[in-house]
C-alpha positions as a printed Julia matrix, in Angstrom:
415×3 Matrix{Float64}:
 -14.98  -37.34  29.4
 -13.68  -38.76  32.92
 -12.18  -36.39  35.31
  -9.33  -36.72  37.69
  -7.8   -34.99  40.33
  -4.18  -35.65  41.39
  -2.61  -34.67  44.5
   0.87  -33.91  44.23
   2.24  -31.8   46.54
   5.72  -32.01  45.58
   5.05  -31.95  42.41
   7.41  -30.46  39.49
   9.56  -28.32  39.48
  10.11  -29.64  42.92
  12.54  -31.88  42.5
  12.18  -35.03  44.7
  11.23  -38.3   43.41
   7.46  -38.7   45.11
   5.99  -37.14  41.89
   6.95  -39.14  39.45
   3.79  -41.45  39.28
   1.72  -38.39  38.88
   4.62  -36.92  35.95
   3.84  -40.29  33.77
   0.48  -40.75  34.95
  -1.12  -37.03  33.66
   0.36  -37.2   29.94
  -1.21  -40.87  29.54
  -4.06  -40.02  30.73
  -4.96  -36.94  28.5
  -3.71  -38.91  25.68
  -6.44  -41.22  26.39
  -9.24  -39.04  26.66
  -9.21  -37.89  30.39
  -9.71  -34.42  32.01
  -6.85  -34.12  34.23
  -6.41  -31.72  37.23
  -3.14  -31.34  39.18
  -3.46  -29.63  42.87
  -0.1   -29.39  44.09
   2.24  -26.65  46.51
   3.31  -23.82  44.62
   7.26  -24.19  44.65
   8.43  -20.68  44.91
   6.79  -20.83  48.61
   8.52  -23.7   49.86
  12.51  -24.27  50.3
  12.33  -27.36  48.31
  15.06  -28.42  46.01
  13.59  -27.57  42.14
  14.52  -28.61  38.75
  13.34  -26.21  35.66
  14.04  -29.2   33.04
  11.03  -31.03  34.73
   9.12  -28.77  32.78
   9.56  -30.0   29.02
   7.77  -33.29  30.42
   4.38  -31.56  31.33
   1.51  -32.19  29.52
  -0.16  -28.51  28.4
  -3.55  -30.09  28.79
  -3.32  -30.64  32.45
  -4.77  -27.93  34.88
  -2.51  -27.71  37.31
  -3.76  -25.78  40.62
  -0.86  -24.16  43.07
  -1.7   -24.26  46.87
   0.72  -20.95  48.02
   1.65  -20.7   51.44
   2.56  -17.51  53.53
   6.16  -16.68  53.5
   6.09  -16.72  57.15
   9.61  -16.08  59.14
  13.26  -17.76  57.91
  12.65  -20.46  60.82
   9.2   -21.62  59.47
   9.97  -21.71  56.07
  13.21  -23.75  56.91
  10.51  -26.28  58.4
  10.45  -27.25  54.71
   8.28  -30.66  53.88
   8.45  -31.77  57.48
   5.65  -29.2   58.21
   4.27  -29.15  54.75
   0.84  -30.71  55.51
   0.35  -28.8   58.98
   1.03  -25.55  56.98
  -1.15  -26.42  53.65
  -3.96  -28.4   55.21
  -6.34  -26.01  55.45
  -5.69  -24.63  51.58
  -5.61  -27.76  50.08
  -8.86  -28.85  51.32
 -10.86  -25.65  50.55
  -8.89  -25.86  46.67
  -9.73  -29.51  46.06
 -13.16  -29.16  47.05
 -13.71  -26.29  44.57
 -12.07  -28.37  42.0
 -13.68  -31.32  42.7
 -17.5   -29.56  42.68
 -16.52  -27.37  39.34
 -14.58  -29.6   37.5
 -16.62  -32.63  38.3
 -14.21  -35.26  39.38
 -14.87  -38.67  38.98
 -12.01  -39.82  40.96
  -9.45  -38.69  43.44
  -5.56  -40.43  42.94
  -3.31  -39.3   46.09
   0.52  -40.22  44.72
   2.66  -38.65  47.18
   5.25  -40.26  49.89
   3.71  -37.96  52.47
   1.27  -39.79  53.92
  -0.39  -37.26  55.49
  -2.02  -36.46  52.55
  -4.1   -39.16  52.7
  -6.43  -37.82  54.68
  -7.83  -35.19  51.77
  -9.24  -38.2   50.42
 -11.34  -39.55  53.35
 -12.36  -35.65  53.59
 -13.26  -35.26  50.43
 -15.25  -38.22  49.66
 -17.16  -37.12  53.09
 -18.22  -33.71  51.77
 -18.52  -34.82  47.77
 -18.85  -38.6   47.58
 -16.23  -39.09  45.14
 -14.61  -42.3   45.55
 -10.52  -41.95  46.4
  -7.3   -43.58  45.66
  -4.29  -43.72  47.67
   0.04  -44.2   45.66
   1.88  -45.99  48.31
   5.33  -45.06  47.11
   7.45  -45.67  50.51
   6.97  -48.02  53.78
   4.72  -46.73  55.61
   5.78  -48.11  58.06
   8.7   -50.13  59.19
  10.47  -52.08  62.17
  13.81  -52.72  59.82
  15.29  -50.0   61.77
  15.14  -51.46  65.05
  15.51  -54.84  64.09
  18.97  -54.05  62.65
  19.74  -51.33  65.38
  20.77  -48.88  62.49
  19.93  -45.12  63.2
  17.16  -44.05  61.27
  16.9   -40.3   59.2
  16.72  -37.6   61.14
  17.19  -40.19  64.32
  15.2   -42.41  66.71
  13.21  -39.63  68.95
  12.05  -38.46  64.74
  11.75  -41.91  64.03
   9.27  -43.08  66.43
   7.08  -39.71  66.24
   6.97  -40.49  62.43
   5.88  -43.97  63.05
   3.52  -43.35  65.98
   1.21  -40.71  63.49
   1.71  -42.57  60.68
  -0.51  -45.34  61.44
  -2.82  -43.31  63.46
  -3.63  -40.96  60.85
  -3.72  -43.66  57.96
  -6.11  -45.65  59.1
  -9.23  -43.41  58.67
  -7.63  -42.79  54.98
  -7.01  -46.94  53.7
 -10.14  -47.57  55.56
 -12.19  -45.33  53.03
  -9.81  -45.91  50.12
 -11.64  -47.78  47.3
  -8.21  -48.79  46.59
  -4.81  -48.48  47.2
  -1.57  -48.57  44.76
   1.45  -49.99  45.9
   4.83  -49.71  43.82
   6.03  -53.1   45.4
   4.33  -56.18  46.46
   5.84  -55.8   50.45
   3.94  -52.27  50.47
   1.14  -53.92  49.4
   0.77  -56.7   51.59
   1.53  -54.47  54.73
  -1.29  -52.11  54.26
  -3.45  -56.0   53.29
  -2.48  -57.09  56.77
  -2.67  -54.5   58.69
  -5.55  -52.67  57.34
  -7.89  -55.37  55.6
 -11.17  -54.28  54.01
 -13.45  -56.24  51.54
 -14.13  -52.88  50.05
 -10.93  -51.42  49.22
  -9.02  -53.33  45.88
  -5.6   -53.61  46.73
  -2.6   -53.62  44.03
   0.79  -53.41  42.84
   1.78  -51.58  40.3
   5.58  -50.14  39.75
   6.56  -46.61  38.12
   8.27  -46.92  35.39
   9.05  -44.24  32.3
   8.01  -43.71  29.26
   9.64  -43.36  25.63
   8.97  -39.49  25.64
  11.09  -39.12  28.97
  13.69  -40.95  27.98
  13.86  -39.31  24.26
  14.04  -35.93  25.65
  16.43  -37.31  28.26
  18.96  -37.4   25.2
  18.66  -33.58  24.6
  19.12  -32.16  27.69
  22.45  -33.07  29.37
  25.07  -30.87  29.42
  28.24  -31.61  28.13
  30.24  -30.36  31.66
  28.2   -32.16  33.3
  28.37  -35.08  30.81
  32.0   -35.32  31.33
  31.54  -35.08  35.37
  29.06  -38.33  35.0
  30.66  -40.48  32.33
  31.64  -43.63  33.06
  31.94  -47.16  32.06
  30.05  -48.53  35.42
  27.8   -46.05  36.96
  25.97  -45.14  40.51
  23.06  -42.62  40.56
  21.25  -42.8   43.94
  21.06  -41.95  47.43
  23.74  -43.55  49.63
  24.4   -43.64  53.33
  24.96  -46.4   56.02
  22.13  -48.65  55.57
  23.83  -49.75  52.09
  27.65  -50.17  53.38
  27.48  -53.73  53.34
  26.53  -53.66  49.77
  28.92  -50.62  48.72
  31.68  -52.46  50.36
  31.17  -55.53  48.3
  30.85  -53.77  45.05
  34.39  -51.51  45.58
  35.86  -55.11  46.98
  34.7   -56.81  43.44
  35.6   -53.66  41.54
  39.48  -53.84  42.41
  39.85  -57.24  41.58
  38.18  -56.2   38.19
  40.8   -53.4   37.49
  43.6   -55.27  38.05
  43.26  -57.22  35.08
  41.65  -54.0   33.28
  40.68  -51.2   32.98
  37.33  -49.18  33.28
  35.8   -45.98  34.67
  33.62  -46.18  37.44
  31.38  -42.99  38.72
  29.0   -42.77  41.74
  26.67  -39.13  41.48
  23.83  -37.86  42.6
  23.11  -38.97  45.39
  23.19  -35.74  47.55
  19.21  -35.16  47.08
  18.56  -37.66  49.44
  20.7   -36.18  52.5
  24.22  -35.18  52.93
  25.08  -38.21  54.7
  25.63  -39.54  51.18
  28.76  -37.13  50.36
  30.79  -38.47  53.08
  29.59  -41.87  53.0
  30.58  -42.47  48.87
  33.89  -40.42  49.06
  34.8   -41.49  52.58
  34.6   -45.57  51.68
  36.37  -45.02  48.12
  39.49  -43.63  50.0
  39.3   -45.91  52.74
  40.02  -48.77  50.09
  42.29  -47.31  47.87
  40.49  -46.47  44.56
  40.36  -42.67  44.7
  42.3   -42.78  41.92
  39.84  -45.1   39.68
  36.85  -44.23  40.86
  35.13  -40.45  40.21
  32.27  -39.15  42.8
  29.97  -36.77  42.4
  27.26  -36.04  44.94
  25.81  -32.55  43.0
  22.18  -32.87  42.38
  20.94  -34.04  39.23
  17.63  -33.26  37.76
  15.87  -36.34  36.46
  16.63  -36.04  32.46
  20.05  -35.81  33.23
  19.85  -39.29  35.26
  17.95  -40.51  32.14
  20.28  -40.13  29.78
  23.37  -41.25  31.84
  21.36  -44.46  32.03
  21.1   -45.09  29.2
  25.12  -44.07  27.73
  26.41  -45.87  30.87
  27.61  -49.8   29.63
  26.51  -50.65  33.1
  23.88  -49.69  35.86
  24.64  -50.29  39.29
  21.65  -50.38  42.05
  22.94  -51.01  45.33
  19.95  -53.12  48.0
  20.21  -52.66  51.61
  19.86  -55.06  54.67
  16.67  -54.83  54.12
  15.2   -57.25  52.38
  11.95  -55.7   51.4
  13.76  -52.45  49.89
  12.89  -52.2   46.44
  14.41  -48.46  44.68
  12.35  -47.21  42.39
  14.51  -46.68  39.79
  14.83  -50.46  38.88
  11.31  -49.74  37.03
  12.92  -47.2   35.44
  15.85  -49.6   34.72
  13.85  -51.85  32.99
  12.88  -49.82  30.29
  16.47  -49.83  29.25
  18.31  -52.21  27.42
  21.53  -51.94  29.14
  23.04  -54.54  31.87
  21.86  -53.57  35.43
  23.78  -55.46  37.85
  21.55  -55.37  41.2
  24.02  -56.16  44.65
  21.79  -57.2   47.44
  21.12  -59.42  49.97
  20.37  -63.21  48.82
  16.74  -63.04  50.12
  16.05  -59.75  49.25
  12.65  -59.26  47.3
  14.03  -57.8   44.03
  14.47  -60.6   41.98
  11.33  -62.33  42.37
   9.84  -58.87  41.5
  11.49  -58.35  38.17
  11.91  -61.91  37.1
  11.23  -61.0   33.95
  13.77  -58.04  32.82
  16.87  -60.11  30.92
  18.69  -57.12  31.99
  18.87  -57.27  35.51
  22.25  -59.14  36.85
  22.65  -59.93  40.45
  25.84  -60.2   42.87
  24.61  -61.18  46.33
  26.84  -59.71  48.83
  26.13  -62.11  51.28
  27.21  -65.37  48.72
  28.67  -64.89  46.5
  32.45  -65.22  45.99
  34.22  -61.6   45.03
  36.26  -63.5   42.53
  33.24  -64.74  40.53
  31.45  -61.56  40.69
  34.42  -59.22  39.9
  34.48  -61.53  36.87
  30.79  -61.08  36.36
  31.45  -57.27  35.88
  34.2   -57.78  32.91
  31.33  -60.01  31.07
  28.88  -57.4   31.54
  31.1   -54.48  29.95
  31.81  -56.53  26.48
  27.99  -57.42  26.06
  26.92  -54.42  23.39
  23.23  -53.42  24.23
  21.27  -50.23  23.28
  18.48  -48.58  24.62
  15.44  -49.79  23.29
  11.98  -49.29  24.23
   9.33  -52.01  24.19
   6.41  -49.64  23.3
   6.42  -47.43  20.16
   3.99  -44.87  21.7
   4.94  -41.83  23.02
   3.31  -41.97  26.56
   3.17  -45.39  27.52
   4.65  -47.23  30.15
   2.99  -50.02  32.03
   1.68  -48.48  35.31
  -0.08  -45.71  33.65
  -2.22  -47.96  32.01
  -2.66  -50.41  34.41
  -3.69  -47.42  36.61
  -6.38  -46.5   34.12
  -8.13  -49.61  34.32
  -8.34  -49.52  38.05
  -9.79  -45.82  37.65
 -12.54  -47.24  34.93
 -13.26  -50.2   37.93
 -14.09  -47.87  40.5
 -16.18  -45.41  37.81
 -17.96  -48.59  37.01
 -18.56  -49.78  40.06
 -19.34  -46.07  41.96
């Protein structure tokens, strides 16, 4: 039986989106014959946002191994995931090597969008020989910022530190990688360029969900908070400036579409990204007029509950940025469901070439296309009648998680 260690360290009942690879990835896995350890923070010593419904998606044959941190005072602990590595280092390392020795692991998979993390694998396949691979889930690093003069989170002087020990500390950990796992093919292609090695197999590979998530998605949602979220068209995600020019477009388009009827439109959940989001939705609704048409809700949601608004809404909306090379994640998740997604982004932005294939997917390009057209485009899209329907008849399944087992057999084969 293969073994496998995952490093999570935000891992459920946290409730950010980094572990979601690892959350599909573990069930698959055991399902196909795989001994599958978890080493992740425990979340009652971090202030971390958490989400108890995260639990009905665990797999009970996963070991899952809890790194616990001191209390320490009310400052440190507000230091939150910021500090997480420089406080957890040390424990991490001492519990994955004991893992790795008694379990026997054949492979080390990093998923995580804290990059610091990296390093446990260089570390550990120094001390154990056991090969490692790295989930690039978020740009490592980017110039967008500057380019576009837009104020990054948390601001420059954060900004620049962030990007500064970012590529300083990853190079030691892509360097040893056997391979790396990229959920887009820009993420992919930066790490090829900038840190190329004949050794290290390089891929993309999205994350996606799975016919058991979205199943017990359809159990779980409240119906207060079911009435909060329903609506015709509907916005789950993080918002702030660096989407304006596409919010903008999409409220422009959606007037035009209510004067000749009329639908419900709700943005939500968007606050676990950063408060900016609150003002920004409720702020630009006003600003245009369409308070009265258009509900927001920036509460938290836990991840079933974005599931099954999903896939009741009659429309999806996924708003790009000026960045061309921003891909959200939840497109993947998007095109496991047979409802109209209707994408606004930039003209040459790299999402449609990406999922070329999904019929779903509908684009407005804010920068082209004629507000007329596209507010028109939005009444077609609410008569079309389409159902969730999964592909794949098997419980655990999604595309990445197999796709990730193959690589894992590659480097067992090749180690």
């Amino acid at each position: 039986m293969p073994s496998v260690l995952i490093v999570s360290p935000q891992h459920a009942p946290i409730n950010l989106p980094d572990h979601a690879r690892a959350r599909l990835l573990a069930p698959y896995l055991v399902s196909r014959g795989w001994k599958v350890n978890i080493l992740t923070v425990d979340s009652e010593s971090v202030d971390m946002p958490k989400d108890s419904t995260l639990s009905l998606l665990e797999s009970k044959s996963c070991k899952i191994h809890k790194v616990r941190l001191s209390s320490g005072d009310l400052i440190r602990k507000r230091l939150r995931s910021s500090d997480l590595w420089k406080r957890s280092k040390a424990q991490f390392i001492n519990l994955g090597s004991s893992i790795i020795a008694r379990e026997n692991v054949d492979v080390v998979f990093t998923a995580t969008a804290r990059f610091a993390f990296f390093e446990l694998g260089s570390i550990w396949k120094e001390k154990h020989q056991v090969p490692f691979v790295v989930d690039i889930q978020d740009q490592w690093r980017t110039s967008f910022y500057k380019e576009q003069n837009i104020r990054p989170p948390g601001g420059w002087l954060r900004y620049n530190l962030s990007q500064y020990f970012t590529n300083k500390n990853l190079s030691p950990a892509f360097n040893a990688s056997v391979a790396t796992v990229s959920v887009n093919d820009e993420y992919r292609k930066s790490v090829a360029n900038e840190f190329p090695s004949r050794n290290r197999k390089d891929v993309t590979i999205p994350i996606g969900t799975n016919h058991n998530e979205l199943s017990v998605a359809r159990r779980v949602l409240s119906s207060k908070q079911k009435e909060i979220l329903s609506g015709d068209v509907v916005f789950l995600g993080g918002g702030g400036d660096i989407m304006e020019k596409s919010f903008h477009y999409i409220l422009r388009c959606v007037k035009l579409a209510l004067h000749r009827r009329q639908f419900r439109v709700t943005f939500g959940g968007f606050s676990y990204a950063s408060k900016i989001g609150d003002d920004f939705f409720s702020k630009k609704v006003g600003q245009i007029g369409l308070e009265d048409s258009i509900k927001v809700y920036p509460g938290r949601l836990s991840h079933l509950s974005a599931l099954r608004i999903f896939q009741e809404s009659k429309i999806n909306l996924v708003l790009g940025t000026e960045d061309p090379h921003y891909t959200p994640s939840r497109l993947s998740i998007l095109s496991r469901i047979d409802k109209p997604t209707l994408i606004i982004c930039r003209s040459d932005s790299a999402i449609p070439e990406q999922f070329l294939s999904i019929a779903s997917f509908h684009y407005l390009f804010y920068d082209h296309d004629a507000e007329e057209q596209s507010s028109r485009k939005i009444l077609e899209l609410l008569e079309s009648d389409r159902i969730s329907n999964m592909n794949s008849k098997e419980e655990f399944v999604d595309a990445g998680s197999s796709q990730i087992e193959a690589l894992f057999n590659e480097v067992l084969q090749s180690a």
